[in-house]
VMD Tcl script that draws the C-alpha trace (Angstrom):
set ca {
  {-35.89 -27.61 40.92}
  {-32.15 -28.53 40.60}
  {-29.77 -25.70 40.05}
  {-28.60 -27.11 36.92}
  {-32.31 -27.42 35.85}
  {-32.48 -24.05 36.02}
  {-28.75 -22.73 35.08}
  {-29.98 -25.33 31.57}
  {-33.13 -23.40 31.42}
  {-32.00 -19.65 31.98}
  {-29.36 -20.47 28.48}
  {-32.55 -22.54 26.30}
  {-33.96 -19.18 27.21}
  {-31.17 -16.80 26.32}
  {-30.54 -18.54 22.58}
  {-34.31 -18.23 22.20}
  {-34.53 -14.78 22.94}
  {-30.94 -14.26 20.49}
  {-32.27 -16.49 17.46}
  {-35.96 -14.44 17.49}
  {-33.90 -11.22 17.76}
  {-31.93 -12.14 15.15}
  {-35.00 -13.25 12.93}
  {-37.17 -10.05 13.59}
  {-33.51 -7.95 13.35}
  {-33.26 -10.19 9.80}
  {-37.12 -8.93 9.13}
  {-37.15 -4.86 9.74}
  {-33.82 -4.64 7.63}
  {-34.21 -5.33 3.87}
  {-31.70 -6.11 2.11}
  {-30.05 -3.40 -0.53}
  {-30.30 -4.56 -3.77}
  {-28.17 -2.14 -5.89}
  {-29.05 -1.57 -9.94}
  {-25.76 -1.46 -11.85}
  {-26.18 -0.39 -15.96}
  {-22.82 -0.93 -17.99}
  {-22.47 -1.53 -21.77}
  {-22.69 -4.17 -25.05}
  {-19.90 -6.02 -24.45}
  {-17.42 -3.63 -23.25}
  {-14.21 -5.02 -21.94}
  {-13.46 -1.97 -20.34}
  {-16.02 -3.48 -17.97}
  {-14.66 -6.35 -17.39}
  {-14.22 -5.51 -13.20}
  {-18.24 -5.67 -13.44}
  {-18.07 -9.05 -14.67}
  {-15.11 -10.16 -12.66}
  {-16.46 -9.24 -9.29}
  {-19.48 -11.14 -10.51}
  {-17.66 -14.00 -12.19}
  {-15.83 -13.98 -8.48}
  {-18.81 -13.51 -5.86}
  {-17.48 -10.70 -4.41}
  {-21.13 -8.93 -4.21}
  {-21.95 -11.71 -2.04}
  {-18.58 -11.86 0.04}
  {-19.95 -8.12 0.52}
  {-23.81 -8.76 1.76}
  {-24.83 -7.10 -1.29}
  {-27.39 -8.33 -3.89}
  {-27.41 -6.60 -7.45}
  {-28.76 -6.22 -10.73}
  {-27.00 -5.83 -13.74}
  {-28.33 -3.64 -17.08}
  {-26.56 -3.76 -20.60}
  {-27.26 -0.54 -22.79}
  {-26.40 0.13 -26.38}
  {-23.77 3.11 -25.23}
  {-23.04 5.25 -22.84}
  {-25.38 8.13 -23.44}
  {-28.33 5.14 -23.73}
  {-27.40 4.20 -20.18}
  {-26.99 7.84 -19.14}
  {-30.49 8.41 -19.81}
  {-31.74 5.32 -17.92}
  {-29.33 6.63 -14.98}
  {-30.74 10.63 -15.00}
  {-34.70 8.55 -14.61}
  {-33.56 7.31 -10.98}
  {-33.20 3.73 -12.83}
  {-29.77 3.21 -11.84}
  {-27.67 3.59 -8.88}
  {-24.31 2.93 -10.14}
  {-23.10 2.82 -13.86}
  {-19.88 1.99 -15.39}
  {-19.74 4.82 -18.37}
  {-17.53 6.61 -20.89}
  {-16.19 9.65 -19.13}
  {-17.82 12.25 -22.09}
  {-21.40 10.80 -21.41}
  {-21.02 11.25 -17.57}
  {-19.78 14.48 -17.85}
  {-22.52 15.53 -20.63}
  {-24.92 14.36 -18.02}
  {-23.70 15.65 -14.66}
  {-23.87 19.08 -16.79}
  {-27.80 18.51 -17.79}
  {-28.94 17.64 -13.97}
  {-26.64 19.77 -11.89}
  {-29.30 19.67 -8.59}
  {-31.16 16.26 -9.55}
  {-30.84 13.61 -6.92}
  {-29.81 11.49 -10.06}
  {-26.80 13.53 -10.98}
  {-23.81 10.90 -11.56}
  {-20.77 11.34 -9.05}
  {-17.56 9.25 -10.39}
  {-16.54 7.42 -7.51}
  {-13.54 5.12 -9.45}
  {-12.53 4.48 -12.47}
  {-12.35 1.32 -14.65}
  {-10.28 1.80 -17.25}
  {-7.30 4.20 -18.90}
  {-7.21 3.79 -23.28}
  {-8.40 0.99 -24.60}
  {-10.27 2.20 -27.80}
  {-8.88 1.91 -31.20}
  {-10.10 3.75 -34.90}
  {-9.51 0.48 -37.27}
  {-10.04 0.91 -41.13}
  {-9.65 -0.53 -44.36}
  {-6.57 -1.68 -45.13}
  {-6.16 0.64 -47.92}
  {-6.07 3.89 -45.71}
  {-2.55 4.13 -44.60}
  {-2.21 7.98 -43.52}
  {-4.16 10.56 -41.53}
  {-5.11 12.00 -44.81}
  {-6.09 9.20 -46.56}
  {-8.65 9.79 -43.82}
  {-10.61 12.34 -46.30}
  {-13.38 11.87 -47.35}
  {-13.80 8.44 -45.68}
  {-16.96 7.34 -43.83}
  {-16.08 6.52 -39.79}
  {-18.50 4.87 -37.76}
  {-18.95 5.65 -33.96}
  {-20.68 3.72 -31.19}
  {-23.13 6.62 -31.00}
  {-23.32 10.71 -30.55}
  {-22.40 11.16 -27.42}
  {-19.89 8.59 -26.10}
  {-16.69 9.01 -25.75}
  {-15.12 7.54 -28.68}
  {-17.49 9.80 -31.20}
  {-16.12 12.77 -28.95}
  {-12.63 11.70 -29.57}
  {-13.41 11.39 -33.33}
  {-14.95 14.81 -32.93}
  {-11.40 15.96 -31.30}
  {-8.91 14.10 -33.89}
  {-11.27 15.47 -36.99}
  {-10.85 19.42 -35.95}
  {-7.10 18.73 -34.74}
  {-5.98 17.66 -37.90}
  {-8.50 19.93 -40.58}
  {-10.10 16.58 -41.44}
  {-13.50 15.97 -43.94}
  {-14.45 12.64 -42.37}
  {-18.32 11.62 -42.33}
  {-19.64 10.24 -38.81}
  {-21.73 7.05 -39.13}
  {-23.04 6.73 -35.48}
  {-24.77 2.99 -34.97}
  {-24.95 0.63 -32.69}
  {-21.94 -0.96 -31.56}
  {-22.45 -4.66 -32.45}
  {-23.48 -3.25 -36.07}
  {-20.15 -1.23 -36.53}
  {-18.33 -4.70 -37.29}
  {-20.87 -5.90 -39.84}
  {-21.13 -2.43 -41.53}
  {-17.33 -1.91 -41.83}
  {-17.52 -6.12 -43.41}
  {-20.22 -5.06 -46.06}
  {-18.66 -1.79 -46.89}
  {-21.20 0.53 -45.66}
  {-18.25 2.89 -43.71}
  {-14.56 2.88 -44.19}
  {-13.46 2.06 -40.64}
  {-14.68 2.81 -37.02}
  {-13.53 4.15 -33.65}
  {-15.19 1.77 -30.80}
  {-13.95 0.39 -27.77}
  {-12.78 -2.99 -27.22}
  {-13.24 -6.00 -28.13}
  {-15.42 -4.53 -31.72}
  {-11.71 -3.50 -33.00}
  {-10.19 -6.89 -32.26}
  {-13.51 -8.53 -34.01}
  {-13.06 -6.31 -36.73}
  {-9.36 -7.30 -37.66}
  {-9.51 -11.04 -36.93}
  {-13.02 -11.79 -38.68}
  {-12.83 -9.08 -41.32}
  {-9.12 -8.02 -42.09}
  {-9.71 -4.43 -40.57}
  {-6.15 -2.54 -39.82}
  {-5.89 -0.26 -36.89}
  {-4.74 2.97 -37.99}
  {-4.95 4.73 -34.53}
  {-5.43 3.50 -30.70}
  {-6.68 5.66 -28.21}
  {-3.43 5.81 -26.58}
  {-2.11 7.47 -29.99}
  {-4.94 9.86 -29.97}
  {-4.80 10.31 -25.80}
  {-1.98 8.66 -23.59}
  {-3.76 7.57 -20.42}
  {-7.17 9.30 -20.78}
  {-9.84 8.43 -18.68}
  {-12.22 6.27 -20.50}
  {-14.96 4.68 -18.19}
  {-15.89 5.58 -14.73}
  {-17.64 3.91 -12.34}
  {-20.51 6.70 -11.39}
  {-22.80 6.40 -8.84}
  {-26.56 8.38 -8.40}
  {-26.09 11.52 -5.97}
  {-29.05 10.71 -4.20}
  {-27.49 7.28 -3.77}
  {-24.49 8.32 -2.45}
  {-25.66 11.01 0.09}
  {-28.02 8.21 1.47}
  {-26.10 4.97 1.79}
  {-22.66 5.80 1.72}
  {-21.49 2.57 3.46}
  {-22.81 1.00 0.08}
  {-20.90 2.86 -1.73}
  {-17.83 2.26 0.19}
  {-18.26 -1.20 -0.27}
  {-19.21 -1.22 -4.72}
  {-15.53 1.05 -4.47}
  {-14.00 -2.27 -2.37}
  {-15.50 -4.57 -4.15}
  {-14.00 -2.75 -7.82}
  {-10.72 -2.11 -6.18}
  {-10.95 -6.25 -5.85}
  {-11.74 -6.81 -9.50}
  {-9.19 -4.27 -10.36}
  {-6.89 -6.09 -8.67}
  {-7.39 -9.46 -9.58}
  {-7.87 -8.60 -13.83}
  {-3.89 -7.12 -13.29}
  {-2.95 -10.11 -10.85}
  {-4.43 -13.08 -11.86}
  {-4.73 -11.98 -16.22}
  {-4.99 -15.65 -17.56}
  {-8.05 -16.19 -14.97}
  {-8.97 -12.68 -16.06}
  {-8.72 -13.38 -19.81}
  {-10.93 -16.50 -19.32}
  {-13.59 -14.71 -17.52}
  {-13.86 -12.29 -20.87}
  {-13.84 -14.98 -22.90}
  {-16.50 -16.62 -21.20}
  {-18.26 -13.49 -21.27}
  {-18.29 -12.56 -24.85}
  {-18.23 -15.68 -26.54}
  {-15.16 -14.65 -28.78}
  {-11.98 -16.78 -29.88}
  {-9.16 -16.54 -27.22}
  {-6.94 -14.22 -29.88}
  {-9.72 -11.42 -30.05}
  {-9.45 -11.31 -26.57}
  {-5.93 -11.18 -25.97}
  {-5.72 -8.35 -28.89}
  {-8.40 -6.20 -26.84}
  {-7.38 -6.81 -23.54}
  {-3.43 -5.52 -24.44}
  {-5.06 -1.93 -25.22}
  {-6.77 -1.80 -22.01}
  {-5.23 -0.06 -18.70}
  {-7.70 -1.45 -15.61}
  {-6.96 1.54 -12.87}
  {-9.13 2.13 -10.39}
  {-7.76 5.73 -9.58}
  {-9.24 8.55 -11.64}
  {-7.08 10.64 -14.17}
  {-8.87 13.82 -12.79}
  {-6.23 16.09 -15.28}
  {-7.90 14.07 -18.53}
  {-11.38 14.12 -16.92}
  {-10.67 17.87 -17.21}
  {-9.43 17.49 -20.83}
  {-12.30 15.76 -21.93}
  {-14.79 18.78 -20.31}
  {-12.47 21.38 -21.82}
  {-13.01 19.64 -25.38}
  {-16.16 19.61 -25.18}
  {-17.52 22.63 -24.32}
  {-15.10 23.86 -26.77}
  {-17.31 21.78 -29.58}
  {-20.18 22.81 -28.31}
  {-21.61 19.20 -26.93}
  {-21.48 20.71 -23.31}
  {-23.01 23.97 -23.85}
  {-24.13 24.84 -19.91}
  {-21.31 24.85 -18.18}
  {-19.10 28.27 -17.93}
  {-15.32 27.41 -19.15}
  {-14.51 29.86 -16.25}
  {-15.72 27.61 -13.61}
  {-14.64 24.00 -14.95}
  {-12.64 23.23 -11.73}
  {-15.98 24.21 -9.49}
  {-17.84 21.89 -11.79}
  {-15.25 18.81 -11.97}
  {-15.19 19.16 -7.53}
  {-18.69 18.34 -7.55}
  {-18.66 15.48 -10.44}
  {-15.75 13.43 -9.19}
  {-15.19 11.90 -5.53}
  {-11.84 11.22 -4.02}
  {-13.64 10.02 -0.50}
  {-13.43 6.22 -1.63}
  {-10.38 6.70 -3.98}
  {-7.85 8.95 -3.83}
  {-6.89 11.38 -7.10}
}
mol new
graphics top color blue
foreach p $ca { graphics top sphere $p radius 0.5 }
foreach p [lrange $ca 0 end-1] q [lrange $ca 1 end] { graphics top cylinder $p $q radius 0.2 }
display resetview
């Protein structure tokens, strides 16, 4: 046989050998296919559906699956069963349920976060002042999430007799329309709907009621997190890279929302100017919110003398720092 017979043969052999390694290698290594829950419509999400609008789960080797819940403690719920991995959430509904599973495998752990503000408490046109406030009837996305809690907060602050309406957040719109409540606290875009389509007035943001709290977190599952950690590492990238590109690129940004939702250009634009996208947690506001509410009695297990120990294990600064 001719030595370059054989030299020919030895490398057919060698990229044989490679391409059924890589096959079988391909074979005994599933893919991870990570379960994501975030909420109706909420801009504050709006990394989620960038870095989907974008590819960038695919630019990562990662495959996914998206959830939509009502609110956050809805998703919260679904995320304590072992049905999620990660969840972009209100900061009050993580917190309430990292304090009900301390020791679960499904504990959340906030790894990032997605947004600062971007809530507003729009009303009838007719209530002008905090005190008109009396007496009124305020609807809330739900017991639970964070805007209720901040309602909760702003109602004891100021010695207020306001009536909580808690429904589901596509409804608050159409009950505020009809006259079923006086006004609502929700997060964004439901304000902006509610003052283009049906002359609402916002009487407070959540900057006025909070400058720079934490509203949604990106949490993932502890058992999740302790077991693939180079997954996580790459959902933090891969958010950082949303994050980035909403504040770089916010025309591009605006049209992926729009695209999203369905809603006229100038709803957008109104919710999208009360939003702060941040990927670094406001740990000092996460801290707040706990304070507040164990102090009104919605976290009732976790001892005010030991809120620091408590916050070390909820939030994460390995990916992020904070």
């Amino acid at each position: 046989m001719k030595k370059s017979t054989i030299v020919l043969s030895i490398v057919l052999i060698v990229i044989i050998v490679s391409v059924i390694g890589i096959y079988i290698s391909q074979i005994s290594t599933p893919k991870v296919k990570v379960r994501i829950g975030y909420l109706t419509g909420d801009l504050h999400h709006l990394a989620l559906f960038v870095a989907i609008a974008n590819n960038y789960f695919a630019n990562y080797g990662i495959e996914y699956e998206v959830y939509e819940y009502i609110n956050g403690p809805t998703l919260m719920q679904h995320f304590l069963a072992g049905e999620l991995d990660f969840g972009y959430v209100g900061t009050p509904p993580a917190l309430i349920a990292r304090s009900q599973s301390i020791g679960s495998p499904n504990a959340p752990i906030a790894i990032a976060s997605a947004n600062l503000e971007g809530s507003a408490l729009v009303v009838n046109p007719n209530i002008k002042s905090i005190s008109d406030l009396n007496g009124k009837k305020i609807g809330t996305p739900g017991t639970g999430t964070i805007q209720d809690v901040m309602l909760s907060i702003f109602i004891r602050n100021n010695n207020l007799n306001i009536t909580k309406y808690p429904m589901t957040v596509r409804d608050l719109p159409l009950a505020f329309a009809r006259g079923e409540i006086d006004g609502f606290i929700a997060w964004e875009p439901y304000p902006s709907i509610a003052i283009y389509q049906y002359n609402a007035s916002i009487l407070l943001t959540s900057k006025d009621l909070m400058p720079d709290h934490q509203c949604c977190l990106l949490v993932v599952s502890e058992k999740f997190l302790n077991s693939r950690p180079d997954i996580v590492e790459k959902m933090v990238k891969i958010h950082i890279t949303a994050i980035n590109f909403i504040n770089s690129n916010p025309l591009k940004a605006k049209e992926i929302a729009i695209n999203k939702t369905g809603l006229p250009e100038k709803v957008i634009e109104s919710a999208l100017s009360r939003i702060k996208y941040n990927a670094t947690i406001n740990t000092e506001s996460v801290k707040t919110f706990l304070k507040e509410s164990i102090s009104l009695g919605i976290i009732k297990n976790v001892d005010p003398e030991k809120i620091d120990e408590f916050l070390k294990g909820f939030i994460s600064t390995k990916f992020i720092g904070g």
